[in-house]
Structure formats: C-alpha cells, structure tokens
N, CA, C and O atoms as CSV, one atom per row, in Angstrom:
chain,resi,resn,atom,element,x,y,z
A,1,UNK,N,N,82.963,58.404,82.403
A,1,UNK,CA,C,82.357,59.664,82.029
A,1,UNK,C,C,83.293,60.376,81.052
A,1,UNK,O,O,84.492,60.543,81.277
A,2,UNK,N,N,82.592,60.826,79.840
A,2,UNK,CA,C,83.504,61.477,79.337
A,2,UNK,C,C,83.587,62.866,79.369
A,2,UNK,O,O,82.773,63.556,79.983
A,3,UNK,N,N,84.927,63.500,78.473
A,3,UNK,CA,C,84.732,65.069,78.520
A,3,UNK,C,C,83.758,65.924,78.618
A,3,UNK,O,O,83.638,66.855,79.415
A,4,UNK,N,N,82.982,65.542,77.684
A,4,UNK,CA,C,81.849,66.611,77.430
A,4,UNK,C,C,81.036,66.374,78.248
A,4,UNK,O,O,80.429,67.380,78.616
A,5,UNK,N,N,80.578,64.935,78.977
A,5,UNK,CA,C,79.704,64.869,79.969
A,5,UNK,C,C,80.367,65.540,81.605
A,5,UNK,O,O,79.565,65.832,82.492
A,6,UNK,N,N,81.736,65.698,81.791
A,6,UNK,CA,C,81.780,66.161,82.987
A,6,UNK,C,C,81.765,67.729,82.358
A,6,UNK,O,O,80.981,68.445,82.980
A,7,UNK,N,N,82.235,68.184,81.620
A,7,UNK,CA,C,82.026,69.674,81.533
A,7,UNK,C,C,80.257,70.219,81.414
A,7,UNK,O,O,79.762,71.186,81.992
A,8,UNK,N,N,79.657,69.376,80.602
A,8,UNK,CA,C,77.985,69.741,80.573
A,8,UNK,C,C,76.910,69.228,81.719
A,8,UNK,O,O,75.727,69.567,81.757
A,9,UNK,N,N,77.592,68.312,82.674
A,9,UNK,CA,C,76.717,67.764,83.526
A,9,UNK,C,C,76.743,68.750,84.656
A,9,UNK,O,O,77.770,69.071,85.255
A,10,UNK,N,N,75.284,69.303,84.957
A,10,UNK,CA,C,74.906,70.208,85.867
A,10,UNK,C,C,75.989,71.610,85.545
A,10,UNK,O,O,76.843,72.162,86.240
A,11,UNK,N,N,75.569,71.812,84.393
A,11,UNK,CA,C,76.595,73.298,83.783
A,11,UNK,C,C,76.076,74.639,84.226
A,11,UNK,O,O,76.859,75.552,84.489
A,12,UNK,N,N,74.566,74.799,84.327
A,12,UNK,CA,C,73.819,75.976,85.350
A,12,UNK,C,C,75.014,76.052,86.338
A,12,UNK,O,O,75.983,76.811,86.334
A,13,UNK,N,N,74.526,74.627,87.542
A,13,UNK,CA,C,75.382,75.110,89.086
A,13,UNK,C,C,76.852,75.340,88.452
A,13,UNK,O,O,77.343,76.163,89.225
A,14,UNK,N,N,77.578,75.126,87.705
A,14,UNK,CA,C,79.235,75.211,87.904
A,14,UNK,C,C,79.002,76.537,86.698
A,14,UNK,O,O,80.097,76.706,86.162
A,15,UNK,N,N,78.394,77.104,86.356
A,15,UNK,CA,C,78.108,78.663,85.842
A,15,UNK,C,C,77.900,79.545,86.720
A,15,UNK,O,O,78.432,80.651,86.619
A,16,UNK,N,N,77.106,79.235,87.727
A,16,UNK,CA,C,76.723,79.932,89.368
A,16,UNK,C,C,77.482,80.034,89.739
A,16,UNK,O,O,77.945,81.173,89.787
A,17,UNK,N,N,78.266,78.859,90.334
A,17,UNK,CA,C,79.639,78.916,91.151
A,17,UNK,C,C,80.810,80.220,91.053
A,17,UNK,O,O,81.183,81.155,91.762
A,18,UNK,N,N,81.148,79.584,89.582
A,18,UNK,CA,C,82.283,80.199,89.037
A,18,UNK,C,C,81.600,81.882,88.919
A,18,UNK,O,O,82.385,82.779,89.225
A,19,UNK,N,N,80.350,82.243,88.540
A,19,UNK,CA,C,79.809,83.912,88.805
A,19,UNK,C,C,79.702,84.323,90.386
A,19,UNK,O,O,79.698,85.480,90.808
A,20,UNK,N,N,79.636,83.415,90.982
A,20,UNK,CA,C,79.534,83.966,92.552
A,20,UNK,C,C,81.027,84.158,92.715
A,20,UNK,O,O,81.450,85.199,93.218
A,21,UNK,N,N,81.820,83.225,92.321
A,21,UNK,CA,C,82.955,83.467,93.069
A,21,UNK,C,C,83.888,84.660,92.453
A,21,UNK,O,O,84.690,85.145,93.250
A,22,UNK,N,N,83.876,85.115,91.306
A,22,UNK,CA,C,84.247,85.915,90.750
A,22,UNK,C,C,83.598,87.406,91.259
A,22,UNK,O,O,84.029,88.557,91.195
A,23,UNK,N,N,82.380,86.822,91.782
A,23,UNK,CA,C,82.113,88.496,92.516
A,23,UNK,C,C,82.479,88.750,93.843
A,23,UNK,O,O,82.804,89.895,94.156
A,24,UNK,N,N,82.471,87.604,94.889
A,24,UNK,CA,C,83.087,87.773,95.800
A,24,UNK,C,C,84.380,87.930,95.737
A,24,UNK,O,O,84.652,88.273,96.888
A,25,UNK,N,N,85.599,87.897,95.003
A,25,UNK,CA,C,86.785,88.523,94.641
A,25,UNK,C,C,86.300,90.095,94.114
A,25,UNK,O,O,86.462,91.108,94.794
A,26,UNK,N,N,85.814,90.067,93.060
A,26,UNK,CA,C,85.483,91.573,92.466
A,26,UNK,C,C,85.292,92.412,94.193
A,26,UNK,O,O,85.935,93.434,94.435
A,27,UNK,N,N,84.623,91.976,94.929
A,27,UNK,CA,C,84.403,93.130,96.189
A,27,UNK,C,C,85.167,92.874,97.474
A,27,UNK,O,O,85.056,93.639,98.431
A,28,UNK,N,N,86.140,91.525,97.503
A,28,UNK,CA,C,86.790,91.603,98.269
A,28,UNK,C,C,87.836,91.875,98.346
A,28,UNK,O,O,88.329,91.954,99.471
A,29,UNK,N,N,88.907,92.228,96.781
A,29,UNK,CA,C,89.973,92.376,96.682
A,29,UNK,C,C,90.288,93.920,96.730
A,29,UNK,O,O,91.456,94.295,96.832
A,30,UNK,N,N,89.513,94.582,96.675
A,30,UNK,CA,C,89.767,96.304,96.806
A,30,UNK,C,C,89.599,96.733,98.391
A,30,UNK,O,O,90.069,97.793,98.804
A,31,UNK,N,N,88.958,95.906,99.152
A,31,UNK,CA,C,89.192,96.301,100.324
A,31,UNK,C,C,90.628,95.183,100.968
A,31,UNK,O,O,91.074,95.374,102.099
A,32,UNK,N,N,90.990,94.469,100.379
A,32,UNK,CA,C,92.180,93.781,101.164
A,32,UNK,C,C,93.142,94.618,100.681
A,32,UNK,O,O,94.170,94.529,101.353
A,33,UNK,N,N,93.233,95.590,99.557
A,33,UNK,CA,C,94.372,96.369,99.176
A,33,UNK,C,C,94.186,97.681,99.716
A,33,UNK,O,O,95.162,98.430,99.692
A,34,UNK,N,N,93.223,98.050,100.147
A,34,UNK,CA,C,92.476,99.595,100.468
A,34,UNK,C,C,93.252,99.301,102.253
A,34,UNK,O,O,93.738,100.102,103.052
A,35,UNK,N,N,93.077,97.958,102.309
A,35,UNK,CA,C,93.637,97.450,104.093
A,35,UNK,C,C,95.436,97.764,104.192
A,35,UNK,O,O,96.071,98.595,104.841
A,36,UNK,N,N,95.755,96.963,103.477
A,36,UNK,CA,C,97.250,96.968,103.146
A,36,UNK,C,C,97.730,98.487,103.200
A,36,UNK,O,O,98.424,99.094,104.016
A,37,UNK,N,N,96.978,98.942,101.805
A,37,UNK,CA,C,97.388,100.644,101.986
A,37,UNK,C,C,97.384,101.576,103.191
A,37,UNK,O,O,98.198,102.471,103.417
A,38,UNK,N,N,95.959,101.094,104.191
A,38,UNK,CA,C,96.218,102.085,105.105
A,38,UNK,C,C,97.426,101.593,106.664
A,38,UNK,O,O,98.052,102.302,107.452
A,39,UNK,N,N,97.318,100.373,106.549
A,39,UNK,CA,C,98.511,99.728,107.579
A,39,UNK,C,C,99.996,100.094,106.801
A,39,UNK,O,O,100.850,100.046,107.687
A,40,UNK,N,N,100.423,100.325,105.928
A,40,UNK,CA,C,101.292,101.182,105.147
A,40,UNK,C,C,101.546,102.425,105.672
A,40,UNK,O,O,102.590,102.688,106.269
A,41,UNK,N,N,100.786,103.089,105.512
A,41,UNK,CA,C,100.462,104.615,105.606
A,41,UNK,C,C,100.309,104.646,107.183
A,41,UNK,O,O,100.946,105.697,107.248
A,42,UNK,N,N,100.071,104.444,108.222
A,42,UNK,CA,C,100.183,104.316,109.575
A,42,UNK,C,C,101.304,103.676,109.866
A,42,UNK,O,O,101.900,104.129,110.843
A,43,UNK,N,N,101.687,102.949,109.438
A,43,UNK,CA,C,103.285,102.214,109.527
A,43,UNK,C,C,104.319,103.266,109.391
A,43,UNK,O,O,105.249,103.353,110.192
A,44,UNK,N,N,104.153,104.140,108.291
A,44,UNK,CA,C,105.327,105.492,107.842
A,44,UNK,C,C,104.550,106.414,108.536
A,44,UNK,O,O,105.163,107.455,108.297
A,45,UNK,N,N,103.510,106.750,109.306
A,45,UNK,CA,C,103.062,107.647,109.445
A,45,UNK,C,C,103.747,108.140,111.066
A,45,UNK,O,O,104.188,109.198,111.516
A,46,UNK,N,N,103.515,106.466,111.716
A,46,UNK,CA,C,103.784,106.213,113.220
A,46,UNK,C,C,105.208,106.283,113.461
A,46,UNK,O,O,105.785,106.694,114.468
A,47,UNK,N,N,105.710,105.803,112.343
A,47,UNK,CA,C,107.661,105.535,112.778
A,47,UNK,C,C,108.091,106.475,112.855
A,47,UNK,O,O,107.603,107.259,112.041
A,48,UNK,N,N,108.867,106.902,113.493
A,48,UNK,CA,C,110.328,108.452,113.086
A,48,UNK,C,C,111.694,107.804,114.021
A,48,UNK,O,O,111.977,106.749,114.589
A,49,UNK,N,N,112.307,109.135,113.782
A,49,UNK,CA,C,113.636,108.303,113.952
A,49,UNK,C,C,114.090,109.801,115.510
A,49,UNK,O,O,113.643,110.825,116.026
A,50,UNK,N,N,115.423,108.691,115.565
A,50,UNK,CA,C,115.762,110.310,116.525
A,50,UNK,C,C,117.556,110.080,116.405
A,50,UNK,O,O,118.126,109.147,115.840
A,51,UNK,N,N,118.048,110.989,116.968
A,51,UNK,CA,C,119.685,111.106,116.937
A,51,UNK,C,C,120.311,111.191,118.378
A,51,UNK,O,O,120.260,112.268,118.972
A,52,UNK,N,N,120.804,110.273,118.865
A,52,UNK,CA,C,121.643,110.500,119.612
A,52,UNK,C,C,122.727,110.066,120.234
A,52,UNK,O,O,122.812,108.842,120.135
A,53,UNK,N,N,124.048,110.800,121.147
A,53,UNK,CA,C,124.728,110.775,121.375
A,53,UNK,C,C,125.289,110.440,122.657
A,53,UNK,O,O,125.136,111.178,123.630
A,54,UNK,N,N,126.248,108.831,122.723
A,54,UNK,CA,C,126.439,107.832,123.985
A,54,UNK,C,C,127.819,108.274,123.995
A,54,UNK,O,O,128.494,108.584,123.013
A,55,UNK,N,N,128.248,108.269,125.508
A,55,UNK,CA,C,129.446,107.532,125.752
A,55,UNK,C,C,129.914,105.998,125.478
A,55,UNK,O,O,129.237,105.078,125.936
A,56,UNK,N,N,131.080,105.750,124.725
A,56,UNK,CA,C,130.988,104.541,124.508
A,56,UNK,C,C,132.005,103.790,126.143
A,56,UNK,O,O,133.152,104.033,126.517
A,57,UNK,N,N,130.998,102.920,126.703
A,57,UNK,CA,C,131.967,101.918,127.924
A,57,UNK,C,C,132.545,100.919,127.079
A,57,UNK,O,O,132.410,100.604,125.897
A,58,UNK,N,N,133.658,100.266,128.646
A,58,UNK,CA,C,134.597,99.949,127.855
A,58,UNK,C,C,133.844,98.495,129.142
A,58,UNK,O,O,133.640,98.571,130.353
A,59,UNK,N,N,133.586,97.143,128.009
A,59,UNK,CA,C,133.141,95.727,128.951
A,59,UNK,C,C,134.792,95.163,129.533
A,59,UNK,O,O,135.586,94.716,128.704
A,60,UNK,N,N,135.084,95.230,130.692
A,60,UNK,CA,C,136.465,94.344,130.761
A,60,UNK,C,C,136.226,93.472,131.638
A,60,UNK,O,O,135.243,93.466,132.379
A,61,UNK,N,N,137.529,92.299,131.601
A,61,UNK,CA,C,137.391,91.097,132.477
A,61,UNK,C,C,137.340,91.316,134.077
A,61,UNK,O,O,138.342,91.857,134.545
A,62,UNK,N,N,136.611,91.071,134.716
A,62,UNK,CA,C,136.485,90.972,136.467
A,62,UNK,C,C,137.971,91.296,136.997
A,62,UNK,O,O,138.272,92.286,137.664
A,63,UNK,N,N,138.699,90.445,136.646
A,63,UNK,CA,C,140.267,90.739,137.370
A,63,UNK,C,C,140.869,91.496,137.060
A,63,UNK,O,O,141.856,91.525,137.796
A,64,UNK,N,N,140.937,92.883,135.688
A,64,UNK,CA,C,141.488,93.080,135.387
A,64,UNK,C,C,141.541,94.928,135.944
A,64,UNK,O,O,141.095,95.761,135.153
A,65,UNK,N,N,141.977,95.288,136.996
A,65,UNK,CA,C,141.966,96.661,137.381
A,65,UNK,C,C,142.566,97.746,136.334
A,65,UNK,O,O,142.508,98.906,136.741
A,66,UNK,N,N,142.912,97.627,135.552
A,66,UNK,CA,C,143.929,98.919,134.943
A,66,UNK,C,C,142.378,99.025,134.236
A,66,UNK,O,O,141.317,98.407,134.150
A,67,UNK,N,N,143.430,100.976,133.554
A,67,UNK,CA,C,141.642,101.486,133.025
A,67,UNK,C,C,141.941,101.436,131.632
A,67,UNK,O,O,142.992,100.949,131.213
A,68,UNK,N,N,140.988,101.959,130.843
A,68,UNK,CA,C,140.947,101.954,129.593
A,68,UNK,C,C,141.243,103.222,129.024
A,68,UNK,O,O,141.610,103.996,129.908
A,69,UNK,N,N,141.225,103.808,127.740
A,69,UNK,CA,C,140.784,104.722,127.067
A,69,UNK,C,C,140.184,104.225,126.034
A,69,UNK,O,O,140.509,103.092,125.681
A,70,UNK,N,N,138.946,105.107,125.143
A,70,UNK,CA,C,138.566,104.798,123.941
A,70,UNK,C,C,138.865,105.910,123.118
A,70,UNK,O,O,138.849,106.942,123.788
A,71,UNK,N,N,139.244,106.183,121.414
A,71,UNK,CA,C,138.993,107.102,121.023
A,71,UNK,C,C,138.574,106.614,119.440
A,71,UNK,O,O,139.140,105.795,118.716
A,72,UNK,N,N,137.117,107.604,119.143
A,72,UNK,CA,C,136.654,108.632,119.976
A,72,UNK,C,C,136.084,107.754,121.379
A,72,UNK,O,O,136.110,106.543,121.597
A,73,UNK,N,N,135.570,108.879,122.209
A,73,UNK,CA,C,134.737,108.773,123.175
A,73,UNK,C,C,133.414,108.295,123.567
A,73,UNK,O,O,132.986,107.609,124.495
A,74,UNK,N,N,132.708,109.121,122.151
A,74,UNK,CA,C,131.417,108.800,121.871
A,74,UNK,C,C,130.751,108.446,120.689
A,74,UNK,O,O,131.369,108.584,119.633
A,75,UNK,N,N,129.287,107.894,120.666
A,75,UNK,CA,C,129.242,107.298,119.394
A,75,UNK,C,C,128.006,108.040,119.059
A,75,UNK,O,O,127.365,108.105,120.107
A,76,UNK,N,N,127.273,108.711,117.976
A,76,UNK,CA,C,126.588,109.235,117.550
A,76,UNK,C,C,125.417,107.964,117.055
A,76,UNK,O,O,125.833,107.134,116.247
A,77,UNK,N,N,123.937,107.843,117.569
A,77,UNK,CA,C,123.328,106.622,116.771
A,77,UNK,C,C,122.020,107.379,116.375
A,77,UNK,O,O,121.390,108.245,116.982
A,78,UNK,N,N,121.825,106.824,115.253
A,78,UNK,CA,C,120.336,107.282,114.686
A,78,UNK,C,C,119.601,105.723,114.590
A,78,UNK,O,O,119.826,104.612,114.110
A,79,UNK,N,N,118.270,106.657,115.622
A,79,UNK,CA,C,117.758,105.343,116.675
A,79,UNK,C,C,116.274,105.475,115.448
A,79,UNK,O,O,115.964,106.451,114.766
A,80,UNK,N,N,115.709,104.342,115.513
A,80,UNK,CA,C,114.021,104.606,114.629
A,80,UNK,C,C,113.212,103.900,115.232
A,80,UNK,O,O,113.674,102.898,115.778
A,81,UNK,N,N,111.657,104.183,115.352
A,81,UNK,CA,C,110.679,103.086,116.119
A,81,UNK,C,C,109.128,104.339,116.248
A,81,UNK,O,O,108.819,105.466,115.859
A,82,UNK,N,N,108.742,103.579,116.787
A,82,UNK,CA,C,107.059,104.591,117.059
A,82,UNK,C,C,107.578,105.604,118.145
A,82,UNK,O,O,108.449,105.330,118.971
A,83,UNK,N,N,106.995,106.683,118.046
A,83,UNK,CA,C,107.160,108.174,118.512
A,83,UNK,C,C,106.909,107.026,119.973
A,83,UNK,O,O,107.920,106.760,120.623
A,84,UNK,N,N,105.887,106.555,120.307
A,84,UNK,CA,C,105.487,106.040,121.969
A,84,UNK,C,C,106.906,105.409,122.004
A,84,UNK,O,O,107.620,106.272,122.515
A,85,UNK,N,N,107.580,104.431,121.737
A,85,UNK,CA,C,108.571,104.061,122.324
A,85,UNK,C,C,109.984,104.785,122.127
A,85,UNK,O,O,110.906,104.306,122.787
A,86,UNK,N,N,110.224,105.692,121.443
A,86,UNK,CA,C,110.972,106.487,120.979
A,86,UNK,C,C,110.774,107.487,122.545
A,86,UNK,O,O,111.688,107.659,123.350
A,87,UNK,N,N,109.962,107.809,122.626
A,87,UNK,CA,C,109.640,108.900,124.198
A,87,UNK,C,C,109.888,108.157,125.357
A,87,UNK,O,O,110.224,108.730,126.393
A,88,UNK,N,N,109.762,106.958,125.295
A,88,UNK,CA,C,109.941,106.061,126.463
A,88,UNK,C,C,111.460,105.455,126.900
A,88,UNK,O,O,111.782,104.704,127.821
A,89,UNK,N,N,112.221,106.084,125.879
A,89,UNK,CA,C,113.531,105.219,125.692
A,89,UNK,C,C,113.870,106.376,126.506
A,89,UNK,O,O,113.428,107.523,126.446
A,90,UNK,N,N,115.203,105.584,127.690
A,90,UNK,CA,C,115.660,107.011,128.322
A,90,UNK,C,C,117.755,106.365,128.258
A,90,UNK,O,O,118.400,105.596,127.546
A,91,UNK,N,N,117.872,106.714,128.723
A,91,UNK,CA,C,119.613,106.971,128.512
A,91,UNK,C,C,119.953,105.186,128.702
A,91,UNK,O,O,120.714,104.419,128.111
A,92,UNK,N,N,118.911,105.007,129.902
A,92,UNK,CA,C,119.707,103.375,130.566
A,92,UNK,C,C,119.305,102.427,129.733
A,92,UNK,O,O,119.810,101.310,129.839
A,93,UNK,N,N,118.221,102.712,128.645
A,93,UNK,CA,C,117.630,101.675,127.957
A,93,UNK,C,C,118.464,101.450,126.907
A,93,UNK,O,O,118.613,100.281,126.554
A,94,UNK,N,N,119.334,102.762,126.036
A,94,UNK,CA,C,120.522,102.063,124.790
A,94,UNK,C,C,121.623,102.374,125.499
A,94,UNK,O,O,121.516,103.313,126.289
A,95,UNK,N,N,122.873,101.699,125.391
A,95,UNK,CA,C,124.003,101.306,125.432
A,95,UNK,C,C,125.217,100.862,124.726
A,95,UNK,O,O,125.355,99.731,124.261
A,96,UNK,N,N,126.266,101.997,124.655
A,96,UNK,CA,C,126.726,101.972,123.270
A,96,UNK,C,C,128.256,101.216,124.568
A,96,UNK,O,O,128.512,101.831,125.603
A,97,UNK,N,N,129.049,99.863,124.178
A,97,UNK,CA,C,129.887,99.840,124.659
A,97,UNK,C,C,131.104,98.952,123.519
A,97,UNK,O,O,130.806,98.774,122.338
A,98,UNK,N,N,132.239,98.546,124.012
A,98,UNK,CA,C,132.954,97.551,123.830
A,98,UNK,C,C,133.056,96.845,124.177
A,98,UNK,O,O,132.501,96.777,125.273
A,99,UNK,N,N,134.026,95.208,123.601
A,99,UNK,CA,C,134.679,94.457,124.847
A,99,UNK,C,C,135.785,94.563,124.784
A,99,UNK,O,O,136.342,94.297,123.719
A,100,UNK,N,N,136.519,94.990,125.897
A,100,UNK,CA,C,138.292,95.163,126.078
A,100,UNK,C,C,138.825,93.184,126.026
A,100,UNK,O,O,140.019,92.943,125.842
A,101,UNK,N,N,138.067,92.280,126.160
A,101,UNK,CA,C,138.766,91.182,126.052
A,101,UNK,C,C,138.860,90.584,124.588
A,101,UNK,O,O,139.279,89.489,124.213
A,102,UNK,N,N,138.403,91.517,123.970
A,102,UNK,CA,C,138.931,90.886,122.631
A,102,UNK,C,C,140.254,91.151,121.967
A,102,UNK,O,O,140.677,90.645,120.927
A,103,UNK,N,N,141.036,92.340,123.023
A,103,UNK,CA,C,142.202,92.691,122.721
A,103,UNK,C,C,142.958,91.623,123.172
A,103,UNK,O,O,143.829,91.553,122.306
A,104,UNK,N,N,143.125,90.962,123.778
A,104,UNK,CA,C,143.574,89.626,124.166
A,104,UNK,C,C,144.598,90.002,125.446
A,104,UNK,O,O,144.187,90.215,126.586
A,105,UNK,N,N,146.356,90.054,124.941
A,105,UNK,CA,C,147.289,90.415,125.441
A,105,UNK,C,C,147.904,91.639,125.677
A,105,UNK,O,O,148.490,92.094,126.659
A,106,UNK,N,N,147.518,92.308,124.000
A,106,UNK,CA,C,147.223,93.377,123.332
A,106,UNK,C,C,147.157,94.842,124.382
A,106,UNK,O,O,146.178,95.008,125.109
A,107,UNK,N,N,148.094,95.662,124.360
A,107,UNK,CA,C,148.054,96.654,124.970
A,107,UNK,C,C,147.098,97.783,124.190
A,107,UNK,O,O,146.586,98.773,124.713
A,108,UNK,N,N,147.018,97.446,123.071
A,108,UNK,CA,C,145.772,98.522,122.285
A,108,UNK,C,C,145.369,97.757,120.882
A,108,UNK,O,O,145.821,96.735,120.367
A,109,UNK,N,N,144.560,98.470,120.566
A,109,UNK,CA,C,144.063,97.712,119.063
A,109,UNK,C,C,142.688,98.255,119.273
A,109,UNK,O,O,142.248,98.600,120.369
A,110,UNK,N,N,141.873,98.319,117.838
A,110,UNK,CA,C,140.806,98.649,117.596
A,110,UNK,C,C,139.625,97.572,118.034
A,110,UNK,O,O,139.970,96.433,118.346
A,111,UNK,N,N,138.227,97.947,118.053
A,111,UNK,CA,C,137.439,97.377,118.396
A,111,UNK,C,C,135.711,97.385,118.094
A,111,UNK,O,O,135.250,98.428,118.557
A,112,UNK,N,N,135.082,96.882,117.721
A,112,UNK,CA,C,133.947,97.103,117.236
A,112,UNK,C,C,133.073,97.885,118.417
A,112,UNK,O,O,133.691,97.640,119.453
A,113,UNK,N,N,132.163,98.539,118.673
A,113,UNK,CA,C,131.195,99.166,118.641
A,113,UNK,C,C,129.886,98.002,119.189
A,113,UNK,O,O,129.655,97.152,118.329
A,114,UNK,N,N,129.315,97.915,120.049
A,114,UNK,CA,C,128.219,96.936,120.245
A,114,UNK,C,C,127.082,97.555,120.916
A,114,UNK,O,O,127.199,97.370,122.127
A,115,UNK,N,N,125.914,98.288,120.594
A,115,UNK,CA,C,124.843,98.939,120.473
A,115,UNK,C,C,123.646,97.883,121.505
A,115,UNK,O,O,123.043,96.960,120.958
A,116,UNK,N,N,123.473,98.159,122.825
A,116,UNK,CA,C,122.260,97.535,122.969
A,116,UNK,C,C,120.999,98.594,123.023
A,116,UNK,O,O,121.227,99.787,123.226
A,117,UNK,N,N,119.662,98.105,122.832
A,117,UNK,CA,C,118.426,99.176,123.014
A,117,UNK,C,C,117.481,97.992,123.196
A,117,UNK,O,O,117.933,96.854,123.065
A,118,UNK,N,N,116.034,98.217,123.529
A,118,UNK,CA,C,114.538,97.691,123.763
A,118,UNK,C,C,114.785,96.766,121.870
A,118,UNK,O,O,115.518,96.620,120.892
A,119,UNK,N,N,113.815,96.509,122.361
A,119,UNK,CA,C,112.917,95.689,121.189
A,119,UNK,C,C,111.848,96.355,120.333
A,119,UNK,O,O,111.135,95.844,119.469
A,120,UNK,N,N,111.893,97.495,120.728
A,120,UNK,CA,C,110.706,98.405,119.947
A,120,UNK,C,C,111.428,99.176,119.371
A,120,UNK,O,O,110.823,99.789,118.491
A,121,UNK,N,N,112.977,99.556,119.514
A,121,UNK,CA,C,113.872,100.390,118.603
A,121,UNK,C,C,114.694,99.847,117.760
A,121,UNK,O,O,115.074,98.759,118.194
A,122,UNK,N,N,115.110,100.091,116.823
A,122,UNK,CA,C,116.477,99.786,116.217
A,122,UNK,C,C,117.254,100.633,115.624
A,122,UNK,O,O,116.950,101.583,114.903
A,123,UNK,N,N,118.479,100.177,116.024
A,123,UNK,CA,C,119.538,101.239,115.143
A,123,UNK,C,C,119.517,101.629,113.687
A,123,UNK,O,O,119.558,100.717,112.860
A,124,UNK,N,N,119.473,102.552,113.387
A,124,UNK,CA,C,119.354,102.807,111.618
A,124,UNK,C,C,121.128,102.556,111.420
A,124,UNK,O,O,121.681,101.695,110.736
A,125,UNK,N,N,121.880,103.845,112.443
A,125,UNK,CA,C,123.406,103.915,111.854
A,125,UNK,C,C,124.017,104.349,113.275
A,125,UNK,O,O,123.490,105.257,113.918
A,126,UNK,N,N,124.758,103.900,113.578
A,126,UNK,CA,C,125.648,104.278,114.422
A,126,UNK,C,C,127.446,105.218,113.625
A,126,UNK,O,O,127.836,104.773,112.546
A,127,UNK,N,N,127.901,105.863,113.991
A,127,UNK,CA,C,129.192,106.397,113.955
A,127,UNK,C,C,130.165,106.695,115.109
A,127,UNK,O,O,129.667,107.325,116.042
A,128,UNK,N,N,131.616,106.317,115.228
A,128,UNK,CA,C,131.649,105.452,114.601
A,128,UNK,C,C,131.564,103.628,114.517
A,128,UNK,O,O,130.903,103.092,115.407
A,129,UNK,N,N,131.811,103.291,114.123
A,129,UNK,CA,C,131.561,101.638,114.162
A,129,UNK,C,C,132.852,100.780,114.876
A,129,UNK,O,O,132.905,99.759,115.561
A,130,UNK,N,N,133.743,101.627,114.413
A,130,UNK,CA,C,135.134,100.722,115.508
A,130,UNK,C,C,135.482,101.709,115.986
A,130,UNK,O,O,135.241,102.779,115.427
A,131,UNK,N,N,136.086,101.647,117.046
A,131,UNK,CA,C,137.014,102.981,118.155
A,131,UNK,C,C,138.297,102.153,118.254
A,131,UNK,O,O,138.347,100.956,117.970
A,132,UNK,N,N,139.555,103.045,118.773
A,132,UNK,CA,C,140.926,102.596,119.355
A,132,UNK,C,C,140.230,102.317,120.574
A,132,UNK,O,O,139.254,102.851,121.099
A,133,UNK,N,N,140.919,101.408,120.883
A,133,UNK,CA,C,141.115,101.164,122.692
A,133,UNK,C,C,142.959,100.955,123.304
A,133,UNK,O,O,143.977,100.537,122.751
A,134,UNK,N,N,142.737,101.352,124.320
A,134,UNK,CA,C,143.941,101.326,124.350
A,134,UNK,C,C,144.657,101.127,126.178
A,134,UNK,O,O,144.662,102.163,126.842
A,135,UNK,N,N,144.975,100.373,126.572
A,135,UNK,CA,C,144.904,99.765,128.334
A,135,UNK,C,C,145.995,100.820,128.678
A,135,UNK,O,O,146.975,100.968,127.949
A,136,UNK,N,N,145.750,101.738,130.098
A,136,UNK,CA,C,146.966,102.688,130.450
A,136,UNK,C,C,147.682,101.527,131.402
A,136,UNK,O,O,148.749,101.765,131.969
C-alpha cells in the first residue's frame, strides 16, 4: 500500500475520528484544570500552621543513672497540617528530645534536636536545632 493510499483510504472515518477527538479534549481539558485549581485552593485553604513550645528530653542509656542538663531547655517548633489534625495534636503526640548516647564518653558536647509528631503534621522549623548537653 502506498502513501497516498493509506492516507486517502477511508479519509471521511479518520476526518471523524481526529474531529471527535479534538472535541472531546476541547471539553475535557478545562474541567481537568478547573479540578486541579480547586484541589489547590482547598489544599491552601485547609492547611495552617501553629507555633509551639517543648521541653526538650534528654533519650539516655538504661544503665546510666546520672542526670543531664540541656541548654537551651526548650525548643520552639512551627508545626503545619489541616486545622482537624492540628486541633487533635495534644502535647503527647510531638516530642522534641535528644540522644545523650551520642556523646559517647564525653562529659558534654552538643547535640542535634530530634522532633517526633503524627503523620498528618510536619515540622516547618524548629529552633533551636542543636542544644549543649552536658552529664552532672
């Protein structure tokens, strides 16, 4: 078969085709973006954020009785998620702590900051991000 016979053979139906399908795009693509836009707009509409302020604990090894200090004390976090789980979050659900065994032998040294919360929140920013620790 050659060129011109596959492009002219039955050229009506593949004229139909190609006009149907071009209109079913023409009316389906303004509502898949009109969709997008409003799951957008309910997405920023639903989220907010909130601020608040943990004691930071100190994780240490089972055997190890002596106490800690941290400084600072506490960690300031700006928490974000849907207002419903944002209201539902209560003190026991985030958890701002350390681990004292990463100081090793180490009578003090700094230490990262380790943030737990739900699955419906996340941290935007915590402050600050490392604390002193320091074994009395």
């Amino acid at each position: 078969m050659t060129l011109r016979n596959l492009v002219y053979h039955n050229f009506a139906w593949k004229l139909i085709s190609v006009l149907l399908a071009v209109l079913v795009w023409w009316r389906i693509d303004p509502l898949t973006r009109e969709a997008k836009t409003r799951r957008a707009v309910a997405a920023a509409v639903s989220t907010t954020s909130k601020d608040l302020t943990l004691p930071v604990r100190v994780m240490a090894p089972a055997g190890d009785s002596r106490g800690f200090s941290v400084t600072p004390g506490e960690v300031t976090l700006t928490l974000s998620g849907t207002v419903a789980a944002l209201a539902a979050l209560s003190l026991n659900g985030v958890q701002a702590y350390v681990d004292a065994t990463a100081l090793g032998d180490a009578r003090s040294g700094t230490a990262d900051v380790h943030i737990t919360t739900s699955d419906a929140v996340t941290v935007v920013e915590a402050t600050p991000r490392r604390v002193f620790v320091e074994r009395r």
